[in-house]
Backbone bond lengths (Angstrom), bond angles and torsions (degrees), N, CA, C in turn:
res aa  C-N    CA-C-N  psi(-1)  N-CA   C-N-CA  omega(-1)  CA-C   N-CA-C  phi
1 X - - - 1.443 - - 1.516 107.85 -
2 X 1.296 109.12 138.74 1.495 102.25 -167.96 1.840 98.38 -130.48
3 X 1.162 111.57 119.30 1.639 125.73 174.34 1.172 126.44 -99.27
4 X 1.892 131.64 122.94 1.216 112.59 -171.88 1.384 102.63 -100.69
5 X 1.299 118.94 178.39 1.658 133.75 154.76 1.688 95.76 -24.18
6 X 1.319 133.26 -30.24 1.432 118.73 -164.65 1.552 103.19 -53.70
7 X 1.324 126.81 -28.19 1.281 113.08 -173.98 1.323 139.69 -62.03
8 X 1.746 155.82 -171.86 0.840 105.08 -150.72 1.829 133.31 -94.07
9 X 0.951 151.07 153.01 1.047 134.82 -147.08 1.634 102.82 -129.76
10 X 1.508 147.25 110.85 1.565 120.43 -162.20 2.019 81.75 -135.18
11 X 1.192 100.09 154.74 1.622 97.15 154.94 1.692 101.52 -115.25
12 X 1.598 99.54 141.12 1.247 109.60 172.21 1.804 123.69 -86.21
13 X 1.178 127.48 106.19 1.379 91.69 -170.96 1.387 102.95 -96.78
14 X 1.692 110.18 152.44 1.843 141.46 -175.34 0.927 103.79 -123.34
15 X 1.298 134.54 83.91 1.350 142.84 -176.59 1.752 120.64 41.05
16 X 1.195 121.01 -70.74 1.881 114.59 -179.20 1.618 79.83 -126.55
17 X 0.895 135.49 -4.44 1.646 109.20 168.05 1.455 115.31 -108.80
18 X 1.397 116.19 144.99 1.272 118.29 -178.70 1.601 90.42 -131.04
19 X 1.849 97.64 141.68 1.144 108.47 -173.40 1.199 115.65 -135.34
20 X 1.819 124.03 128.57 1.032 111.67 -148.17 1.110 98.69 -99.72
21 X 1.729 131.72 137.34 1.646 139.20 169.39 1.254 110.66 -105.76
22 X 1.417 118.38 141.81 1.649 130.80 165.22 1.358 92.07 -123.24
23 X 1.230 102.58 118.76 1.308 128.80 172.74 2.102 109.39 -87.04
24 X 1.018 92.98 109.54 1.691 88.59 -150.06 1.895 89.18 -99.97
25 X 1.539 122.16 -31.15 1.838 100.59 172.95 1.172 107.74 70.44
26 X 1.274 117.51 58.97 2.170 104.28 -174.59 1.582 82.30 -128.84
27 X 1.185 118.61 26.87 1.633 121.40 169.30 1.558 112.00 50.78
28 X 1.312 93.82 63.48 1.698 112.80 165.67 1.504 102.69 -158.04
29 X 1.053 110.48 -177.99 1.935 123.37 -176.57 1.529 94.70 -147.59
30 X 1.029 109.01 43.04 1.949 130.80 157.58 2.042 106.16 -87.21
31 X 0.865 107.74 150.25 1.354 138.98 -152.59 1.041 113.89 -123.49
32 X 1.496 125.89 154.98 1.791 135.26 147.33 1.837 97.00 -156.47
33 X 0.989 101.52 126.72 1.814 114.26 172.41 1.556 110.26 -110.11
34 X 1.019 129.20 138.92 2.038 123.24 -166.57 1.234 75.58 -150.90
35 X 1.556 104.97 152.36 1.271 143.98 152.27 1.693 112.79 -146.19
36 X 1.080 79.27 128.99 1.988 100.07 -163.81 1.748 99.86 -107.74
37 X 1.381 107.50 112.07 1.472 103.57 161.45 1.655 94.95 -114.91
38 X 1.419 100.53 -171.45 1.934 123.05 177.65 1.815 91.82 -124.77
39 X 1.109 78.28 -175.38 1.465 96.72 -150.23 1.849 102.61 -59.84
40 X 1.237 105.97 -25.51 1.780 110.90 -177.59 1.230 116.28 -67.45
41 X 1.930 119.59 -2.03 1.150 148.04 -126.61 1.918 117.19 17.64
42 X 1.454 104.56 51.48 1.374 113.76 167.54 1.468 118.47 -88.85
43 X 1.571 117.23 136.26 1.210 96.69 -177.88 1.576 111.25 -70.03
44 X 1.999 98.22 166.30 1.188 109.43 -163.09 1.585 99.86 -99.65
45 X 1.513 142.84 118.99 1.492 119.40 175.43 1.628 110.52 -92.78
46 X 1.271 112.02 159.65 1.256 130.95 170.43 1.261 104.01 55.28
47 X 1.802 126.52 43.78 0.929 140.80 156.40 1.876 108.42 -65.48
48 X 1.321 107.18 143.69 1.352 111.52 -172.48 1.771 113.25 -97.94
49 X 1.221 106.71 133.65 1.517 85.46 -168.43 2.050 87.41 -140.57
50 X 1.297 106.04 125.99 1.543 114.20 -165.43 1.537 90.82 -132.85
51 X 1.869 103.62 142.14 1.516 104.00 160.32 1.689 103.91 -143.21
52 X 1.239 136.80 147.93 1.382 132.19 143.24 1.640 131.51 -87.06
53 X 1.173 78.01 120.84 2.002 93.30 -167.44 1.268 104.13 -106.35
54 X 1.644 116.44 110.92 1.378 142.69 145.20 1.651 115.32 -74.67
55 X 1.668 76.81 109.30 2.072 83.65 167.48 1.319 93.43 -162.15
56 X 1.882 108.36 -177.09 1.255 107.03 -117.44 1.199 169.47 -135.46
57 X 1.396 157.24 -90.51 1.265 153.47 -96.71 1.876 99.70 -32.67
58 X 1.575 83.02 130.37 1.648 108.29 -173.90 1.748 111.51 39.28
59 X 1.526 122.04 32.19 1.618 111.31 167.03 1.370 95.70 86.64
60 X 1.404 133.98 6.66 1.497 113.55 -154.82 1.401 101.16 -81.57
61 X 1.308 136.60 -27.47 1.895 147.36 -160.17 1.715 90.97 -92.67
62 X 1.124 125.23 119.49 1.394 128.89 178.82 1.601 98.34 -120.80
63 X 1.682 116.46 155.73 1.316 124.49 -177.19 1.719 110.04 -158.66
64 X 1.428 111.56 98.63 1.497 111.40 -160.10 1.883 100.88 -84.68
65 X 1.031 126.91 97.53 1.512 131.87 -175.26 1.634 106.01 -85.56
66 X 1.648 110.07 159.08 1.519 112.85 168.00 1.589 102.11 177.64
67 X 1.038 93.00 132.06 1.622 119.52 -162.51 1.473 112.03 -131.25
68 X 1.595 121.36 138.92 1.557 123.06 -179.36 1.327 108.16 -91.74
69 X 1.568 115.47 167.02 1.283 95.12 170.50 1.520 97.28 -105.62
70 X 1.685 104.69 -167.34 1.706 115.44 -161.38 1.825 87.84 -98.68
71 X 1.288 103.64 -163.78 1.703 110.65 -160.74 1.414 80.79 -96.69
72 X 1.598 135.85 -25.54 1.643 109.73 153.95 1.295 118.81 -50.88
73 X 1.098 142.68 -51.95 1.455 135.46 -171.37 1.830 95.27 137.54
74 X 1.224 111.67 6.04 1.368 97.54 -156.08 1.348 104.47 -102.75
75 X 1.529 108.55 -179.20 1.780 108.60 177.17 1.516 108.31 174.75
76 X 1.204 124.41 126.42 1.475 126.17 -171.85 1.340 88.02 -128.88
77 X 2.190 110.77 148.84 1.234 137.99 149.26 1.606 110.88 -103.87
78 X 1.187 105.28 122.39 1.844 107.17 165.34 1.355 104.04 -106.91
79 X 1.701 101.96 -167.92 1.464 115.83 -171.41 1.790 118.89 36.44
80 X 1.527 117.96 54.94 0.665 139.93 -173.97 1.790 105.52 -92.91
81 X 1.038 123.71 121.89 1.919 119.11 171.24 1.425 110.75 -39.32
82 X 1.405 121.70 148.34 1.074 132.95 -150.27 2.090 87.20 -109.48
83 X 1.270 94.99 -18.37 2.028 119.50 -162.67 1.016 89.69 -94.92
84 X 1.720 173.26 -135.45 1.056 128.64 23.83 1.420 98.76 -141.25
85 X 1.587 135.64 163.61 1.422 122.75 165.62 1.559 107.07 -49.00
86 X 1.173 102.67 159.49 1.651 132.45 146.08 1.946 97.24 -36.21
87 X 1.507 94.83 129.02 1.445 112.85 -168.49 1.543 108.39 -124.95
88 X 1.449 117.36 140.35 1.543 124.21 169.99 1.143 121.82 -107.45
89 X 1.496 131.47 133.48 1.290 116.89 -160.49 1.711 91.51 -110.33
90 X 1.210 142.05 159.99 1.279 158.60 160.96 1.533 121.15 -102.24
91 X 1.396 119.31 79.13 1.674 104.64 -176.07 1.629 104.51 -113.14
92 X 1.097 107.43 115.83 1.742 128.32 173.96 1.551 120.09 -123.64
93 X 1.481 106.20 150.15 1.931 114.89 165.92 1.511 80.97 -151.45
94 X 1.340 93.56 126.57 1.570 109.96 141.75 1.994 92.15 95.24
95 X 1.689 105.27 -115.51 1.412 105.03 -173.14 1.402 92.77 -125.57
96 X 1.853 125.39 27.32 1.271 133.58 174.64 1.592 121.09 -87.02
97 X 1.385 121.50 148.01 1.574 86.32 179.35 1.607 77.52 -173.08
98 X 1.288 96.41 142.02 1.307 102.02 171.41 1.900 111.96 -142.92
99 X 1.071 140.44 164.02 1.596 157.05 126.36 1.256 138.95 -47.39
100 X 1.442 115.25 118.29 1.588 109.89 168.62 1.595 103.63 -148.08
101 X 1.410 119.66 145.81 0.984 123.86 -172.68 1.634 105.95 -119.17
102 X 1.261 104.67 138.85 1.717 115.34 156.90 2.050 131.94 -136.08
103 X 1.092 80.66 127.82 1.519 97.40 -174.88 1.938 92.87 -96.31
104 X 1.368 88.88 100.34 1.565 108.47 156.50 1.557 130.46 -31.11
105 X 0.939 88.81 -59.42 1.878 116.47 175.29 1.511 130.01 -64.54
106 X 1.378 113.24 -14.19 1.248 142.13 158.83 1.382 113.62 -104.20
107 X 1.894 122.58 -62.30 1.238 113.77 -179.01 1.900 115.77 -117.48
108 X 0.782 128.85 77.29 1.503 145.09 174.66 1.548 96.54 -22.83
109 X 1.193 112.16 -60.84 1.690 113.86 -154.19 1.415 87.56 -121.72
110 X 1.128 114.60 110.42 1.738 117.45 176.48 1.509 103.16 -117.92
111 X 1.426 120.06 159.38 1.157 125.08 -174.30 1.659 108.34 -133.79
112 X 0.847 145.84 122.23 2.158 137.80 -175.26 1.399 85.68 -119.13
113 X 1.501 99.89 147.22 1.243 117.95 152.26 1.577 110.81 -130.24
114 X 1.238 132.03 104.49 1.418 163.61 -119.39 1.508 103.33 -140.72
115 X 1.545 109.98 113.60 1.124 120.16 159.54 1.745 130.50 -113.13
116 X 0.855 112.88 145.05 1.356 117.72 -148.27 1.362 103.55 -132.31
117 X 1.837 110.99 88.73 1.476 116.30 -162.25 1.479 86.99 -112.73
């Protein structure tokens, strides 16, 4: 099964920060929280941040997600599988791009703070 970014996508606003959530439903309450600065450590907005999540029996249910961040730099995925392989996250703007990985199964609710020089 293959899922795009179409799913649902809301920004919450918290007074001057707005934070963007993709509510991704892959039947877990697993997590990822990012905050994206550049090298001045300013946040980065409408930084792109994409992962494909295999979970499961044997990886077979796949779900390719990607979410912006807010003019904080920020951006959370929920409803993340509680099962799932070891995951790579992709966060880029421009010709920037960086890696982060999370293993579910060890860290459920992960948080990166990601710089993007």
């Amino acid at each position: 099964m293959l899922l795009a970014a179409v799913l649902t996508t809301s920004l919450a606003q918290n007074g001057t920060s707005d934070l963007a959530v993709l509510k991704a439903n892959l039947g877990g309450d697993c997590s990822a929280d990012f905050t994206v600065t550049d090298a001045a450590d300013k946040p980065v907005y409408a930084a792109s941040i994409r992962v494909r999540v295999r979970y499961g029996a044997f990886g077979v249910k796949r779900a390719d997600l990607e979410v912006g961040t807010g003019s904080d730099g920020r951006a959370r995925i929920e409803g993340l599988p509680t099962k799932a392989r070891p995951f790579t996250y992709t966060i880029e703007k421009d010709d920037r791009r960086t890696m982060v990985d999370q293993d579910v199964a060890h860290t459920c609710h992960a948080m990166f703070a990601v710089a993007l020089k």
